[in-house]
C-alpha positions as CSV (number, residue, x, y, z in Angstrom):
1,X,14.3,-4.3,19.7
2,X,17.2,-4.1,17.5
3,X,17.1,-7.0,15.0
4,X,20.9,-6.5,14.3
5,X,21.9,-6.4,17.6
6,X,18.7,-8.0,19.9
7,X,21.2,-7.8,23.8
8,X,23.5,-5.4,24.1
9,X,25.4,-5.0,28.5
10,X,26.0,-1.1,28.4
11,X,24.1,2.1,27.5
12,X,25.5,5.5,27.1
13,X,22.9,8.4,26.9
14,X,24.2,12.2,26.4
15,X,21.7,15.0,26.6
16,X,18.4,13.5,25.4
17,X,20.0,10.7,23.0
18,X,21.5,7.4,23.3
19,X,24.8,7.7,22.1
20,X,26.4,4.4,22.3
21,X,25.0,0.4,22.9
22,X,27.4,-2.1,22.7
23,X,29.9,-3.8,25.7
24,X,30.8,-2.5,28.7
25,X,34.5,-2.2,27.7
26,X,32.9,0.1,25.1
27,X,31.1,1.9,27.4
28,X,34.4,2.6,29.4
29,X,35.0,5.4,27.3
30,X,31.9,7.2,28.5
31,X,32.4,7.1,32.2
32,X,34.4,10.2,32.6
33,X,32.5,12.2,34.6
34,X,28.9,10.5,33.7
35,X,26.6,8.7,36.2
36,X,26.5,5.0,36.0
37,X,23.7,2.9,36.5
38,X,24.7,-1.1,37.3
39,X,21.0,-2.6,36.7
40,X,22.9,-5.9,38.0
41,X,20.9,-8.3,35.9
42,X,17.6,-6.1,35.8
43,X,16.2,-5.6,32.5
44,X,16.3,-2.6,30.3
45,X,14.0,-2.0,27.4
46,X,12.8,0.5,25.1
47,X,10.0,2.9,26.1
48,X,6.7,1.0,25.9
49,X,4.3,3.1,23.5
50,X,0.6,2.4,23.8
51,X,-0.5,2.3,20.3
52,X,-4.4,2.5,20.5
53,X,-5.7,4.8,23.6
54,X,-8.1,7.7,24.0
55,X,-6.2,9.3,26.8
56,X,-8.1,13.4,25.5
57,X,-11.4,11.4,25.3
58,X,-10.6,9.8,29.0
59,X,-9.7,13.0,30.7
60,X,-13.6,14.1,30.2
61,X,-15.2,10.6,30.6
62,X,-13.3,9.5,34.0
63,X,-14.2,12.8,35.7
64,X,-18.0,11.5,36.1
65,X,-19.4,8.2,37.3
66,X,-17.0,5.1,37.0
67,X,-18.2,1.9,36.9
68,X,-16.0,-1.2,35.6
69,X,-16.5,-4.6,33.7
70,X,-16.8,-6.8,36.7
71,X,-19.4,-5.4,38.3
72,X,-22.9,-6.9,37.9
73,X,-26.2,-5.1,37.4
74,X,-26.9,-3.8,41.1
75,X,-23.1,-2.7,41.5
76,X,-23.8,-0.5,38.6
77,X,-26.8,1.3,39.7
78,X,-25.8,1.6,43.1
79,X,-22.7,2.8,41.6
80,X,-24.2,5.8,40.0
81,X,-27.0,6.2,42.8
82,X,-24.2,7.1,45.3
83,X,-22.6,9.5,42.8
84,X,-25.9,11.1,41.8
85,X,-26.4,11.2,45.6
86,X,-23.1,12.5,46.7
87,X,-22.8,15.5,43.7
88,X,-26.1,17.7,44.1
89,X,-24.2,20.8,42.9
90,X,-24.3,19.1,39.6
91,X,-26.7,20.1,36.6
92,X,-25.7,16.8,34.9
93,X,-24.7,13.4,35.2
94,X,-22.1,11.7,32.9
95,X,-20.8,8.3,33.4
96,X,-18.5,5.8,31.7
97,X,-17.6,1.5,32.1
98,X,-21.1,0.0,32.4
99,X,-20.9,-3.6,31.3
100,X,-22.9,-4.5,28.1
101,X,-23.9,-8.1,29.0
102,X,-25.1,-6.9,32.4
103,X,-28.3,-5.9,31.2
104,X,-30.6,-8.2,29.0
105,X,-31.8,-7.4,26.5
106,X,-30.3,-3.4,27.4
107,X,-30.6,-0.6,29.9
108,X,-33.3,1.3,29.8
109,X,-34.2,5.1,30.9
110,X,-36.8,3.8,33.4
111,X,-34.0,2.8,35.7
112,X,-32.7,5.8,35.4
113,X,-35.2,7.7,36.3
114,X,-35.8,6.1,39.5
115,X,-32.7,7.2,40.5
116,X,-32.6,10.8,39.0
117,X,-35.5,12.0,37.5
118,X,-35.4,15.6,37.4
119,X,-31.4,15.9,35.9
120,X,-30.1,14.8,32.4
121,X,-27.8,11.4,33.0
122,X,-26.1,9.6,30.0
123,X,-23.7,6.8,30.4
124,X,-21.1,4.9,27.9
125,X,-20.8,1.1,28.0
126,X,-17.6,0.2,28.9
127,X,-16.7,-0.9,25.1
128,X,-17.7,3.1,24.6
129,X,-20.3,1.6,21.6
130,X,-23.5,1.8,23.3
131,X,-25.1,4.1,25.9
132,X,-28.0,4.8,28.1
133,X,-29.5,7.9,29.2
134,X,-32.5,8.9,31.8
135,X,-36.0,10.5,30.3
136,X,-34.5,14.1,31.3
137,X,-31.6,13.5,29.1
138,X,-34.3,13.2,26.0
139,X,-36.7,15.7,27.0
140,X,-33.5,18.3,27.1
141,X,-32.0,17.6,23.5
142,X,-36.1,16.8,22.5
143,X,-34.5,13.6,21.0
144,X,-38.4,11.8,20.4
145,X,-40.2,9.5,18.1
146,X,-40.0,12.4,15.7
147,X,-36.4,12.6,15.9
148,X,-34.4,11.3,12.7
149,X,-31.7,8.7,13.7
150,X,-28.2,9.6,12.7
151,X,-27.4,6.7,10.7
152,X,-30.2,4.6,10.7
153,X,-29.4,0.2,11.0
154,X,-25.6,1.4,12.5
155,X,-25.9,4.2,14.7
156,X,-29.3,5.0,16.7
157,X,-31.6,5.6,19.0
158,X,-33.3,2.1,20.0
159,X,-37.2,2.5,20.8
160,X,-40.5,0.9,22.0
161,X,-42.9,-0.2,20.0
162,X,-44.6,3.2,19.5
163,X,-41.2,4.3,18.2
164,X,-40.3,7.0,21.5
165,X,-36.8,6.6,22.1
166,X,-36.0,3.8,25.0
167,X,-33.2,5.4,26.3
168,X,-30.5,2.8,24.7
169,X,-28.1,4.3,22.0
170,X,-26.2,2.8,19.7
171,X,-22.8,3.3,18.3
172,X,-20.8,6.9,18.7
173,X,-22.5,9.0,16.1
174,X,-26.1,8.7,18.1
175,X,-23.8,9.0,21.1
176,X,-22.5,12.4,20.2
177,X,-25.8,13.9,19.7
178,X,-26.2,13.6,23.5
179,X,-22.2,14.4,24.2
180,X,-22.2,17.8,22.2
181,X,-25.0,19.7,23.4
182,X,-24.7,19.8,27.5
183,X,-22.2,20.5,30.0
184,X,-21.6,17.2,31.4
185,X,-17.6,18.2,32.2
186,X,-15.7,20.0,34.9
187,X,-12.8,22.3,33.2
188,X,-10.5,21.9,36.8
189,X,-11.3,18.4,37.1
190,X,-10.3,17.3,33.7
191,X,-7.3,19.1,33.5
192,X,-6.2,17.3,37.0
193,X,-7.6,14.0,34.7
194,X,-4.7,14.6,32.1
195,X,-1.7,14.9,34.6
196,X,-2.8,11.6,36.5
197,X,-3.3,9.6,33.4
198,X,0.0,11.0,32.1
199,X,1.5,10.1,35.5
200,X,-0.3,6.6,35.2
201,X,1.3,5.8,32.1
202,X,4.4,6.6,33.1
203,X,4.5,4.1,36.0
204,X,3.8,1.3,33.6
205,X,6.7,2.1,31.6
206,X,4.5,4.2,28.9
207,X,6.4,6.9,26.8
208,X,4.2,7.7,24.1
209,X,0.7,6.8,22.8
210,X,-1.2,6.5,20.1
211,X,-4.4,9.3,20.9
212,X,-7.0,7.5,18.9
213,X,-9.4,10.7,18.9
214,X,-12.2,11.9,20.7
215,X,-15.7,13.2,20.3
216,X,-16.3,16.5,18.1
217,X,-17.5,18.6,21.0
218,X,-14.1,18.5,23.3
219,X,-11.7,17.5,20.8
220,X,-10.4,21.0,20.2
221,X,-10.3,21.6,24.1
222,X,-8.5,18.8,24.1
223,X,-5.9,20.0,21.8
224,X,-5.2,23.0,23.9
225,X,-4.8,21.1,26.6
226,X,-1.8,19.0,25.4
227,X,-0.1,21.8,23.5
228,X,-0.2,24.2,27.0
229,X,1.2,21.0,28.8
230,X,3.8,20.4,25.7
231,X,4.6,24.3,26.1
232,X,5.4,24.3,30.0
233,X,7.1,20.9,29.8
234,X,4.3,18.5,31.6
235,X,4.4,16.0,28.7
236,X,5.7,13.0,29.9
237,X,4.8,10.8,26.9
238,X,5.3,11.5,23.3
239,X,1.6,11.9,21.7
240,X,0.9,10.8,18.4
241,X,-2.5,12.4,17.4
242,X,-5.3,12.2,14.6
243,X,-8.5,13.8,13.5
244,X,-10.8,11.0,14.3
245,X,-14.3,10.8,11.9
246,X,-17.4,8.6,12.8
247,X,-19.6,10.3,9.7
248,X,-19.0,10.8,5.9
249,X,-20.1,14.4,6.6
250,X,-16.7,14.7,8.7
251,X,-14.8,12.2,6.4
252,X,-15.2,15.0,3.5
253,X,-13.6,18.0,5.8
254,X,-11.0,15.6,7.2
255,X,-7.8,16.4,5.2
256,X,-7.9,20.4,5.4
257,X,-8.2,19.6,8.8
258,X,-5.5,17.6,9.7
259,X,-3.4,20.3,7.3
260,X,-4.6,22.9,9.7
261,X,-3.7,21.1,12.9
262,X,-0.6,19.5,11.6
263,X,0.9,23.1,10.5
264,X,0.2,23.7,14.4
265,X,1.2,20.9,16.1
266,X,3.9,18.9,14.8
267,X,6.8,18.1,16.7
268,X,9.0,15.4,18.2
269,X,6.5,15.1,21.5
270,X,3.3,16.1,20.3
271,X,2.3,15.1,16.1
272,X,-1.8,15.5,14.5
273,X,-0.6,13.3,11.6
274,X,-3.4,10.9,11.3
275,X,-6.6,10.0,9.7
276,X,-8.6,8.1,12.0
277,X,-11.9,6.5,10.7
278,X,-14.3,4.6,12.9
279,X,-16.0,2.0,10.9
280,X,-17.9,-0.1,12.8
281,X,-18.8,-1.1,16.2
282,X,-18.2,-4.2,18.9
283,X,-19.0,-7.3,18.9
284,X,-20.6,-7.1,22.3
285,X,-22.9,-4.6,20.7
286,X,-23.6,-6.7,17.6
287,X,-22.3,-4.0,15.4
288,X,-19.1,-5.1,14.0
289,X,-19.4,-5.4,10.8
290,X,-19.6,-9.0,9.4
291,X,-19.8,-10.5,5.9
292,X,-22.5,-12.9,7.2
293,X,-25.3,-12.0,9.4
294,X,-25.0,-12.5,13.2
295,X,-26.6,-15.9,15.0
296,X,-29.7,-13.6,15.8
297,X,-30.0,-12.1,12.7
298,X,-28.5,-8.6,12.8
299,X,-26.7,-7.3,9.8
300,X,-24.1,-4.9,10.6
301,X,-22.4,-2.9,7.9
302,X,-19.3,-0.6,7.9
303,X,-20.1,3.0,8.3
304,X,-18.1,3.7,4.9
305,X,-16.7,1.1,2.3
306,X,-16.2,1.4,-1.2
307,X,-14.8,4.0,-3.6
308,X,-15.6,6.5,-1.0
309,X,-13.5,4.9,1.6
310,X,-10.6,4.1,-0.7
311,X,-10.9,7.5,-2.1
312,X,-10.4,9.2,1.5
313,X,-7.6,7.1,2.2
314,X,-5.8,7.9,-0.9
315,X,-5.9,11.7,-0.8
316,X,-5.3,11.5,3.2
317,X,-1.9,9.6,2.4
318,X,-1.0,12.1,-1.1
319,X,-1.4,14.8,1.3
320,X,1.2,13.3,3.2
321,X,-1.4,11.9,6.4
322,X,-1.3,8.3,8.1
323,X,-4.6,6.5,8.4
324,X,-5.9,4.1,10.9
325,X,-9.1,2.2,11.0
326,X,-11.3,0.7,14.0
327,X,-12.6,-2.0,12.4
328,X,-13.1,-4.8,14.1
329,X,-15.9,-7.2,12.0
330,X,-14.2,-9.1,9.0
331,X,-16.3,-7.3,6.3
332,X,-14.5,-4.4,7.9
333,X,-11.1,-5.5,8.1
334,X,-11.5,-6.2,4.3
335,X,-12.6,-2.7,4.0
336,X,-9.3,-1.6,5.4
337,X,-7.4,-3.7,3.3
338,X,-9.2,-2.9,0.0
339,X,-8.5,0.7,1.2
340,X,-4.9,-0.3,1.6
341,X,-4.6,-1.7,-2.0
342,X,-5.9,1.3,-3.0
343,X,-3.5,3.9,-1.2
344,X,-0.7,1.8,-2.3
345,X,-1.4,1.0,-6.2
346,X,-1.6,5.3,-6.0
347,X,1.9,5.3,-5.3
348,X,1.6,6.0,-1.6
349,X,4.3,3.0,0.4
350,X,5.5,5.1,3.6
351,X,2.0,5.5,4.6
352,X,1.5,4.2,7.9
353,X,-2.2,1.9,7.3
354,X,-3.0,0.9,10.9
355,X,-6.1,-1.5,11.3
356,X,-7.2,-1.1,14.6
357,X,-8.8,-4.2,16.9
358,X,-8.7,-6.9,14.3
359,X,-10.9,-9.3,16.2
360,X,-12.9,-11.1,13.6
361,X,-10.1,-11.9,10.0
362,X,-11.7,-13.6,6.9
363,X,-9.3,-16.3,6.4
364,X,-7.9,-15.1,2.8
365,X,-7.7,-12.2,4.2
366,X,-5.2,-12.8,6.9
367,X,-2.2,-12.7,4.3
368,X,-3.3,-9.3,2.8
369,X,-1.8,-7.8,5.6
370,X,1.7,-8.0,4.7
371,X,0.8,-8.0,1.1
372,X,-0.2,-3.7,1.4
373,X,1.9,-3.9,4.7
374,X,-1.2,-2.7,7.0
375,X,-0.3,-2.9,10.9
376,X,-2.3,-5.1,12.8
377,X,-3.7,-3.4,15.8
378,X,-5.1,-5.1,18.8
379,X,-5.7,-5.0,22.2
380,X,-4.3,-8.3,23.9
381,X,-6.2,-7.5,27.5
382,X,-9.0,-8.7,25.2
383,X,-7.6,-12.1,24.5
384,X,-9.4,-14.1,27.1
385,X,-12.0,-16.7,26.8
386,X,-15.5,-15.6,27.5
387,X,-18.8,-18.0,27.2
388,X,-21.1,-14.8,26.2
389,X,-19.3,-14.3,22.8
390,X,-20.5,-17.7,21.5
391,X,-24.0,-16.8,21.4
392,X,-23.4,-13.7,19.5
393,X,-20.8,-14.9,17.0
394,X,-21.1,-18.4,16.6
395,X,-18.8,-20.3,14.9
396,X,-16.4,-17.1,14.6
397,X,-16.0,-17.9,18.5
398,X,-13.5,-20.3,17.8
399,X,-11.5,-17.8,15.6
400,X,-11.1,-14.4,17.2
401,X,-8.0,-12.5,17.3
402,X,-5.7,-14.2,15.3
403,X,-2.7,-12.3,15.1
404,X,0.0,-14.8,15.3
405,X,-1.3,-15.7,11.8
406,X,-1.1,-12.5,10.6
407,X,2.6,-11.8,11.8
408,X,3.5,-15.3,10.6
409,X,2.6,-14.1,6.9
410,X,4.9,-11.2,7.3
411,X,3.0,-8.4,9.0
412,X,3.7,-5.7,12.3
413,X,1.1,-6.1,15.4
414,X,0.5,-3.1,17.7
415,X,-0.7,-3.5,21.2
416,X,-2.8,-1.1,23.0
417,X,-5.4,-0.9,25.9
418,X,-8.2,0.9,24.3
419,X,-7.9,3.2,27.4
420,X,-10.4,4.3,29.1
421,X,-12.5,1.4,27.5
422,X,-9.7,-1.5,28.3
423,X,-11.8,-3.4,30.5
424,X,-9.0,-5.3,31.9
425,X,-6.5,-2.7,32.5
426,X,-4.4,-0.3,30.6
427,X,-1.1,-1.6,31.9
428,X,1.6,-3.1,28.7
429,X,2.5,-5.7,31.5
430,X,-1.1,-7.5,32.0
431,X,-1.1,-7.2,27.7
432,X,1.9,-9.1,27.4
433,X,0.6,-11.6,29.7
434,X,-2.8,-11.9,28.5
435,X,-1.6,-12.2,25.0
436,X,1.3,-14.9,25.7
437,X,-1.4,-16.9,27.6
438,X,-4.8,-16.2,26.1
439,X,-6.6,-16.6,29.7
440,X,-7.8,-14.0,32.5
441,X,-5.7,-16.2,34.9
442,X,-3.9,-19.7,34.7
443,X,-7.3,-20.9,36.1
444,X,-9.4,-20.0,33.7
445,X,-10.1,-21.4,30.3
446,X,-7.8,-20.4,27.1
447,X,-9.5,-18.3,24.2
448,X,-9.4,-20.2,21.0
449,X,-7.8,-21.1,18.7
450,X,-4.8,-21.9,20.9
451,X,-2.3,-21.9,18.2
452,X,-2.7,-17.6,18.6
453,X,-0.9,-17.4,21.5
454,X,1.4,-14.3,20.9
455,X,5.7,-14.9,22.3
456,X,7.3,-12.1,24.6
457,X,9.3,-11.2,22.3
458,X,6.0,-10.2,19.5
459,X,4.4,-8.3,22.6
460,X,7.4,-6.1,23.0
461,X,7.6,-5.6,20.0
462,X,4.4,-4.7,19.3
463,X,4.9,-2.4,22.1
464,X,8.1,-0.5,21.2
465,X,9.5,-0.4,17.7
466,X,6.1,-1.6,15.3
467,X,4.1,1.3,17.4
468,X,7.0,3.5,17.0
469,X,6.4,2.9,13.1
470,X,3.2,2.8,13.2
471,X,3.5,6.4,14.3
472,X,6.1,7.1,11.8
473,X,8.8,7.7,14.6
474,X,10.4,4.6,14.7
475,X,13.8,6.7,13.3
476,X,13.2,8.5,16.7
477,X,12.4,5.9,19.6
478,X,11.3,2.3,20.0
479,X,14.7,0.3,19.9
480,X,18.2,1.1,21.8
481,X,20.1,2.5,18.8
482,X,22.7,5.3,18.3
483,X,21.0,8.5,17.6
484,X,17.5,7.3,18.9
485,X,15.4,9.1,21.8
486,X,16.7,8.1,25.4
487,X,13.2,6.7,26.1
488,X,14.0,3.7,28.4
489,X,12.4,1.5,31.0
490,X,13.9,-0.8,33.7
491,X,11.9,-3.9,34.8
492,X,12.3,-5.5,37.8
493,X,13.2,-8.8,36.0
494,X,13.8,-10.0,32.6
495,X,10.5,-11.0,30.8
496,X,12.1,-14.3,29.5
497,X,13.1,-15.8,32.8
498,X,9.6,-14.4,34.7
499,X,6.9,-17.3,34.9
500,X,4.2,-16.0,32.3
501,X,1.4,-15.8,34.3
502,X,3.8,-13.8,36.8
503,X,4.4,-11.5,34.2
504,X,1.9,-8.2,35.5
505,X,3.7,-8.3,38.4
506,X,6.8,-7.2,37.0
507,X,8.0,-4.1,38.1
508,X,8.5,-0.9,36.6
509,X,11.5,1.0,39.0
510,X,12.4,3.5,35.6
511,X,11.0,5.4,33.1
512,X,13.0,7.9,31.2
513,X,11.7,10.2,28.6
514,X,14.2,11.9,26.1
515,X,16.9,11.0,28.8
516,X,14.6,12.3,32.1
517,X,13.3,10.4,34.6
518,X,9.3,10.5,34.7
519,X,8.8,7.8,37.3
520,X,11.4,6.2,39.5
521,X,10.0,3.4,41.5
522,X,10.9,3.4,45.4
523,X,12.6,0.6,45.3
524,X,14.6,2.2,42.8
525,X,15.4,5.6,44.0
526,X,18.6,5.3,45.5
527,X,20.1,3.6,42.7
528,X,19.0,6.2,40.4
């Protein structure tokens, strides 16, 4: 991922640094006493970084009910009957990966109640934009036809026609009302959560993430946790973290925040350095944002545009801060960029500007990336054809997720899973593949427009050294360079030569982090 030098044969790593790439008759010089490792034609690759995730956010959601995008309707409430069923000793239910299109037009609480009526049970779609909780769940938090929406036309409660609450929810704000104000969690079993995710992401080839934020309620829980496992040494990623805000009320508190947590936590493994701001919604849940209204005749509308968004950004990025932006409509996406204009006309050029998703660009937008050199963020386990988007978007069907355009006018892509809402999988390997190919499988049809099919090569590099920058550690790890982090992978095979709908089945057999092994494949072992 080194422009200047793209293959290198030989590797030297002292300590926790790389500390020559070149030749093997360079490398000769090193050999005095080391361990040598002859890959014999495997490949060897920077440290993959996943550069949108919600690992802090996952560790509470996946320690409840877990349902997944391919299930259908009756999988999903016999899914949480059997968990309801099987955990008596709890006082709540919590649940997470319901599929949006499952239900038409929505869930509602009746069909919860038949399966639990006498204990509060709240579930997040798998997109994490929508929920649905039970008649208890309302009665508890006295959430009624009295009670004020959060942000009314973008983030609610949806009701019947005598205005009581239906037991659909929409977007995060409304979302947190319910999150924040019973114990849904386990302590025991979310810690456990953390070290298998960590251990996860390590046997993809993952050495650092992008944490993305979570909700208000566990988000300082969830900074302890990472700093105790940073202090004994349990970190096997490098975390790049931000204070994440869904509501101007936490937009105006955000920067002598992120001074406060930055002063505490800013090191090479574990940085709160960025402004995160949640704009909009999904398209599933017909609140991305969008210039025009939607086939049905919603109107979505950013959750904060204008001088007030341009005016965060700029003092986030004088105050030193990176910022990154869900925003995932193309009203939205122009948001971002007219944010970006505004951050850099003030003067402000290293700041990282991350847009995050980018599935819907205005055309004349598309160049504006590189113009104020904002990252394009997506998630290519997204990039598959699917006949339900037509109805919702239209026209805009034929033009989602166009980020070969965007990097052919100049710009960095990002890739990351979205975890735990990545409905396809979290692993770098199925997101190269998916984005090279544009389908589920070779069987299945391609997502338009064809021409947007990503190259191997943008994929890794939208996976090592453009996240690396986008977390403003790209001096520090994503390329094999001098000097650099000793965070490498091995792969089974080399990318190039694998056939591409092959690709997920590429091996990981090493990870190394800082120069230490945190997952060695079996098949690896004795090598290693």
């Amino acid at each position: 991922m080194n422009r200047e030098m793209p293959y290198v044969s030989a590797v030297a790593i002292e300590d926790d640094k790389i500390v020559y790439v070149g030749n093997d008759e360079g490398a000769k010089s090193y050999e005095n006493g080391a361990k040598v490792i002859d890959l014999n034609g495997k490949m060897l690759i920077p440290g993959m970084i996943d550069a949108h995730c919600h690992p802090s956010l996952a560790a509470f959601m996946t320690s409840g009910i877990l349902c997944d995008a391919e299930m259908t309707k009756d999988d999903v409430m016999e899914t949480i009957r059997t968990f309801v069923a099987e955990h008596p000793e709890r006082d709540c239910y919590f649940g997470i990966g319901y599929p949006e299109w499952v239900f038409d037009p929505h869930p509602f609480k009746e069909e919860l109640d038949a399966i639990c009526p006498d204990k509060p049970v709240f579930l997040m779609s798998n997109g994490g934009h929508e929920g649905w909780c039970n008649s208890k769940t309302l009665e508890a938090l006295h959430i009624d036809k009295d009670f004020a929406d959060p942000i009314p036309g973008y983030s609610y409660f949806h009701r019947n026609e005598n205005g009581e609450p239906n037991g659909h929810i929409v977007e995060t704000v409304a979302e947190q009302v319910l999150m924040n104000q019973l114990p849904w969690f386990d302590t025991e079993t979310v810690r456990h959560i953390y070290h298998e995710t960590f251990d996860k992401y390590s046997a993809q080839g993952v050495t650092g993430f992008v944490d993305c934020g979570t909700f208000d309620e566990f988000e300082v829980k969830g900074i302890d946790y990472v700093a105790d496992m940073e202090k004994k040494g349990e970190l096997k990623q490098r975390i790049c973290s931000c204070f994440m805000v869904g509501n101007q009320n936490r937009l105006k508190v955000a920067v002598e925040t992120l001074k406060e947590r930055n002063a505490q936590h800013h090191s090479d493994l574990f940085n709160i350095n960025t402004l995160k701001i949640v704009n909009d919604g999904t398209v599933e849940v017909g609140s991305a944002a969008m210039f025009e209204p939607y086939p049905d005749g919603t109107v979505s509308v950013p959750m904060c545009e204008g001088e007030t968004l341009y005016n965060a950004c700029v003092d986030a990025a004088k105050a030193g801060f990176d910022i990154h932006i869900h925003a995932i409509g193309n009203k939205a996406i122009h948001e971002t960029l007219m944010a970006a204009k505004a951050v850099r006309e003030a003067g402000c050029f290293d700041t990282r500007i991350i847009n995050a998703h980018t599935h819907v660009t205005a055309p004349d937008d598309i160049p504006l990336f590189a113009k104020y050199n904002v990252l394009a963020n997506t998630s290519s386990i997204w990039h598959y054809y699917t006949p339900d988007a037509e109805p919702v978007l239209g026209e805009l069907a034929k033009h989602q997720f166009e980020m070969n355009s965007i990097i052919h006018h100049g710009a960095r892509m990002t890739l990351g899973s979205d975890y735990p809402f990545d409905e396809m999988g979290m692993e770098p390997l199925k997101g190269i593949q998916m984005g090279v190919t544009r389908q589920l499988s070779a069987d299945e049809p391609i997502m338009e427009p064809v021409s947007e099919r990503l190259t191997i090569e943008q994929c890794l590099e939208a996976y090592t050294i453009n996240a690396a920058y986008g977390m403003h550690w790209d001096d520090k790890t994503g390329s094999i360079e001098v000097g650099k982090y000793a965070d490498l992978v091995v792969l089974e095979k080399d990318l190039n030569e694998v056939p591409v709908y092959n690709i997920v089945d590429t091996k990981v057999l090493l990870t190394m982090l800082a120069g230490k092994p945190t997952y060695v494949n079996e098949d690896f072992g004795e090598r290693f």
